[in-house]
Phi, psi and omega in degrees: 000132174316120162272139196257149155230129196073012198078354166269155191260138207304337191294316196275338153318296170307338194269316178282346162318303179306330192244013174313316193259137185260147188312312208274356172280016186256145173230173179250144180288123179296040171233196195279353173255003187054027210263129184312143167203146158274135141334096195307322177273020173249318186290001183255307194307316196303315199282349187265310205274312189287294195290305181091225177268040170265338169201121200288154176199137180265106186278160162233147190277164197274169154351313215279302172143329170335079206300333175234174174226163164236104176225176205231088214233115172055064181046009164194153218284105149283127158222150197245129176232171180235126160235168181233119178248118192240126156285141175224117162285133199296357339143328217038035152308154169224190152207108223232121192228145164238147242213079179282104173283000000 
């Protein structure tokens, strides 16, 4: 049996997933390469608005103890964190994935 969240069945979850984000959710980076990317908080607002409190997300600290880190790598400033994202199914199953950025 399929598992559902919120009464959608995980198949039809995932189909709206693909097409959550629209050409018009893309910005361009202010630097010399201009390169399109979506904005990790318009892409966390679509996915919390499709799931609702079906899904959770967590920082986890780093090695360091940090939840985040900055560093400055080929000229330009990285930064790295660990989440932890838990889908909870109505069923009350989760799936929990972690996530280094």
């Amino acid at each position: 049996m399929d598992k559902t969240i919120q009464g959608k069945s995980q198949k039809d979850i995932f189909f709206e997933l693909s097409g959550i984000l629209k050409l018009e959710d893309y910005k361009f980076k202010e630097d010399t390469t201009h390169q399109a990317y979506f904005p990790s908080a318009t892409v966390f607002n679509k996915v919390r608005d499709l799931f609702g409190f079906n899904l959770e997300t967590e920082a986890i600290p780093l090695p360091n103890g940090k939840l985040f880190d900055v560093t400055k790598e080929c000229n330009q400033v990285v930064v790295s964190a660990l989440v932890r994202t838990t889908i909870k199914y109505d069923d009350c199953g989760h799936f929990s994935h972690y996530k280094k950025f």
